[in-house]
C-alpha positions as CSV (number, residue, x, y, z in Angstrom):
1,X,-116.7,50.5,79.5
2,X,-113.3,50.4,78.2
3,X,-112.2,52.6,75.4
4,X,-110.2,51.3,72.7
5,X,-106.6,52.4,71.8
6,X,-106.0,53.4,68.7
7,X,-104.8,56.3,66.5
8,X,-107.2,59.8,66.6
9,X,-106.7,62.3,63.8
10,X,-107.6,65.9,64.8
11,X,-108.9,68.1,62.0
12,X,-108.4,72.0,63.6
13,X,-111.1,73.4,60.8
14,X,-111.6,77.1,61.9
15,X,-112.5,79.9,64.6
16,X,-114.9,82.1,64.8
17,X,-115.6,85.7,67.3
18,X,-112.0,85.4,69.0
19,X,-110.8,88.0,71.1
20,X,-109.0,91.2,69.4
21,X,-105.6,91.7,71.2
22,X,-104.6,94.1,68.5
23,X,-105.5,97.9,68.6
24,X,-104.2,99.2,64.9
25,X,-104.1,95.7,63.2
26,X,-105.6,92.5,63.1
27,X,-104.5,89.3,65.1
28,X,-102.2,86.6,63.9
29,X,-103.6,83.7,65.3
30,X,-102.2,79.7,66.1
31,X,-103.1,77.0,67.9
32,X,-101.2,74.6,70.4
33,X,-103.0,70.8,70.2
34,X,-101.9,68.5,73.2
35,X,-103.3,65.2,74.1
36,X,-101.2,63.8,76.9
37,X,-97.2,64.3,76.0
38,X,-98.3,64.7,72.4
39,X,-98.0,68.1,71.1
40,X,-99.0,70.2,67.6
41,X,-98.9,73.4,66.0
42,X,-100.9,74.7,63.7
43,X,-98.9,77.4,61.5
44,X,-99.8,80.9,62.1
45,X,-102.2,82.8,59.8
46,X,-100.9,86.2,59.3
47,X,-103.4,88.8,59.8
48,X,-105.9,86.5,59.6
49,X,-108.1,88.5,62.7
50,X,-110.7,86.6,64.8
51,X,-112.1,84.1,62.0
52,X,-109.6,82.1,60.9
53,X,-109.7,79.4,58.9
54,X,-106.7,76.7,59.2
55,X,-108.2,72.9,58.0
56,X,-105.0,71.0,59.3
57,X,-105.0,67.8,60.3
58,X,-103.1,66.2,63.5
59,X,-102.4,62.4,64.2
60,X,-102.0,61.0,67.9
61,X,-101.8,57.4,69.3
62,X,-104.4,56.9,72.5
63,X,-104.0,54.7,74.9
64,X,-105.7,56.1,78.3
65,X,-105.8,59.5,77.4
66,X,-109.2,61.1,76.5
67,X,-108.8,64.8,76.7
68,X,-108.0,67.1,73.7
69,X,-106.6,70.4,75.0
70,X,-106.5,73.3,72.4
71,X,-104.9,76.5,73.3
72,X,-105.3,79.3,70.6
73,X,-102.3,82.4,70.6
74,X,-101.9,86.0,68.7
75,X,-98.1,85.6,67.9
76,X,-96.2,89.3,68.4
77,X,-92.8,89.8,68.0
78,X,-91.6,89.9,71.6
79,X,-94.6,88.1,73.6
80,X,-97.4,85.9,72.1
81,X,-100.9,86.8,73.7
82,X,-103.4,83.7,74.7
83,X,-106.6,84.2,73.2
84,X,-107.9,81.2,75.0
85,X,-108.4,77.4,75.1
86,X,-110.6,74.7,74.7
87,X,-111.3,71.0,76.3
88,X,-112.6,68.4,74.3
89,X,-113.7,65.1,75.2
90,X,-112.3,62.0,72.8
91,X,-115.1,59.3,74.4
92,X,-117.2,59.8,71.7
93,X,-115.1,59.5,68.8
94,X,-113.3,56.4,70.3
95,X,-116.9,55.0,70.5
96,X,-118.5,55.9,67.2
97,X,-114.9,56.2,65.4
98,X,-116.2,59.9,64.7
99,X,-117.1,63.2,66.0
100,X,-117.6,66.7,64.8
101,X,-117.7,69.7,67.2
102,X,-117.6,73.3,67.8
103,X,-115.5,73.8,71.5
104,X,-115.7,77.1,73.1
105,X,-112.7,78.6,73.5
106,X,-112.4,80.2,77.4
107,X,-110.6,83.1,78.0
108,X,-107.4,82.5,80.6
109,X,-108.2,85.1,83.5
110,X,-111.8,85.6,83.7
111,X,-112.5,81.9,82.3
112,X,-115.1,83.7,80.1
113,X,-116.3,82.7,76.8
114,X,-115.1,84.2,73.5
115,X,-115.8,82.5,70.3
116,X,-115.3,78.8,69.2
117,X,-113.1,76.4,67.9
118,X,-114.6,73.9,64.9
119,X,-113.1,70.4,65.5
120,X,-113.3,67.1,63.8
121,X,-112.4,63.8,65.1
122,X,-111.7,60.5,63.5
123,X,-110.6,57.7,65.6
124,X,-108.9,54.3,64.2
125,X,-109.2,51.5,66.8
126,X,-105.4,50.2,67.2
127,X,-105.0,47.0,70.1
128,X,-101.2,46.6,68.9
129,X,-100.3,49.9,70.7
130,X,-101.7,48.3,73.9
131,X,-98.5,45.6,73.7
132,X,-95.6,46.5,75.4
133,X,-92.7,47.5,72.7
134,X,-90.1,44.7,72.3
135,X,-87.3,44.8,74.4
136,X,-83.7,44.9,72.4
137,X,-80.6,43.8,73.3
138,X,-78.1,46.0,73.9
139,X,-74.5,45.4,72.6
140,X,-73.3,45.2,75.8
141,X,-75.9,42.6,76.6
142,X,-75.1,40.5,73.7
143,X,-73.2,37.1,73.5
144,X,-69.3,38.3,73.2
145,X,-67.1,37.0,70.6
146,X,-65.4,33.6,71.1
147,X,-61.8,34.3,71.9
148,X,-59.4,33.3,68.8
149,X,-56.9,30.6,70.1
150,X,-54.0,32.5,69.9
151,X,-51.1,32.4,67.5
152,X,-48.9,28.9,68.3
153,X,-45.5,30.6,68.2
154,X,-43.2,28.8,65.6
155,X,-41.0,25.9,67.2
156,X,-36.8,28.0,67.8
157,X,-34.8,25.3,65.8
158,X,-32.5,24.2,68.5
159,X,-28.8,25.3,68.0
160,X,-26.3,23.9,65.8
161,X,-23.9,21.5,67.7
162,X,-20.6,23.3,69.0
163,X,-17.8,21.7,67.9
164,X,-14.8,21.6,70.6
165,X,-11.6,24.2,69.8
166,X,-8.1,23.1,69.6
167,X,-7.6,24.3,73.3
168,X,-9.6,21.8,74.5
169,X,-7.9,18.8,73.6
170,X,-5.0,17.3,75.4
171,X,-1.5,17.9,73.8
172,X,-0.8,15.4,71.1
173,X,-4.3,14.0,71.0
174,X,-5.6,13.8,66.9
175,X,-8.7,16.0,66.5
176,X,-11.5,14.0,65.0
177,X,-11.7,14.5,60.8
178,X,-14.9,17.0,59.7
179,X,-16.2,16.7,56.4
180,X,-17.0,20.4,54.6
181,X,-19.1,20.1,51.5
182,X,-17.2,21.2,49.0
183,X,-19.0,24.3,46.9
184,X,-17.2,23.9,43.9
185,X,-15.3,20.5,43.5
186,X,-12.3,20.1,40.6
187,X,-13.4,18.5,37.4
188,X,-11.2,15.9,38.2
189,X,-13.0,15.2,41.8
190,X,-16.6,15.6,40.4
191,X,-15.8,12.6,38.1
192,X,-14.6,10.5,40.9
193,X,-17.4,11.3,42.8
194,X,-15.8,13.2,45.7
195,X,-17.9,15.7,47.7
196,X,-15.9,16.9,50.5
197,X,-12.7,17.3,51.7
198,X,-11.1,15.6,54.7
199,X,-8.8,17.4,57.0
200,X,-6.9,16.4,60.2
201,X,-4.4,18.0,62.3
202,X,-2.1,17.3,65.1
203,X,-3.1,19.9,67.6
204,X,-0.8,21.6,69.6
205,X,2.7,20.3,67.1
C-alpha cells in the first residue's frame, strides 16, 4: 500500500540508562534527528547524565522516506563521544497519523544495547508535496524589452544662399541691388513706410 506524503512532527521526549563516557562528571548529552537530507539538533543538556529529559519537537516533509534515524552524542570540548543510535520506522504513524515509542538506542562498535530513546510521532497527510514545484522563469528567459525607436535626429537647416563677391563679376557689369532690413529706420523713413535700404555699385570703377 502506498504511504501518504505529508508533514511528520518528531517529539524527542527523553532517554533513559545511556552509556557513561564520563569518569569524574556526568555526560552532556544531544541528539542528531535525520530523515532523508533532513537534519535536527536537539540542544545539549549540560550535565544532564544518562536520563535526560529534552521534550522538543522536529517537523519534516515525507515523501518516500520512512526511516527516522536518531543518533545520541556526549559533547566534550575537543571530540564529541557517540553514545549510540536508534532506527525508527514512520509506516505506522503515516498510517494511523500517530505513534508513540520507546527505540533502543545501539551502541556503535559492539552494536549492543544501552538504554532507550522515548519518541512521538504525529503525521499530517499532505498530497500537495507530491506535485512538482512550479517552474520560474528566469530573467534571462523572459520576453526582452521592445527596442525604443531611436531618436529621429533633427532635420540640418540647409545653408543660407552664398551670394557672389565682386570678383566674380565681369568688369563693368552692375551688381544686382540687396535689400538689408534696416534695424533702426529714421523717423522720417518709418513714417513713409521704408524698411530697407537699397544699395548698388559699379564693380570694379
Amino acid at each position: 500500500m502506498a504511504l501518504s506524503a505529508g508533514v511528520i512532527k518528531v517529539t524527542v521526549e527523553y532517554a533513559k540508562g545511556l552509556k557513561d563516557t564520563e569518569l569524574f562528571s556526568k555526560i552532556d548529552p544531544y541528539g542528531v534527528l535525520k530523515i532523508g537530507n533532513q537534519t535536527y539538533r536537539t540542544k545539549t543538556l549540560q550535565g544532564a547524565g544518562t536520563s535526560p529529559v529534552w521534550n522538543e519537537t522536529f517537523t519534516f516533509n515525507v515523501i518516500n522516506e520512512n526511516m527516522l534515524e536518531i543518533t545520541l552524542f556526549d559533547e566534550d570540548l575537543f571530540s564529541d563521544d557517540v553514545l549510540g543510535s536508534a532506527s525508527i520506522t514512520l509506516a505506522k504513524a503515516r498510517i494511523h497519523q500517530e505513534d508513540k515509542l520507546q527505540a533502543p538506542v545501539m551502541r556503535p562498535k559492539s552494536h549492543r544495547l544501552k538504554g532507550y530513546v522515548s519518541i512521538h510521532l504525529k503525521f499530517e497527510p499532505n498530497d500537495a508535496l507530491l506535485k512538482p514545484p512550479t517552474k520560474q522563469t528566469s530573467f534571462a528567459q523572459q520576453t526582452p524589452y521592445a527596442q525604443q525607436t531611436p531618436y529621429t535626429l533633427y532635420q540640418q537647416t540647409p545653408p543660407y544662399p552664398q551670394y557672389p563677391s565682386a570678383h566674380q563679376y565681369p568688369s563693368g557689369y552692375l551688381a544686382p541691388a540687396y535689400v538689408y532690413p534696416l534695424p533702426l529706420a529714421p523717423s522720417s523713413a518709418r513714417s513713409s513706410g521704408v524698411t530697407g535700404y537699397v544699395s548698388t555699385r559699379l564693380l570694379n570703377q
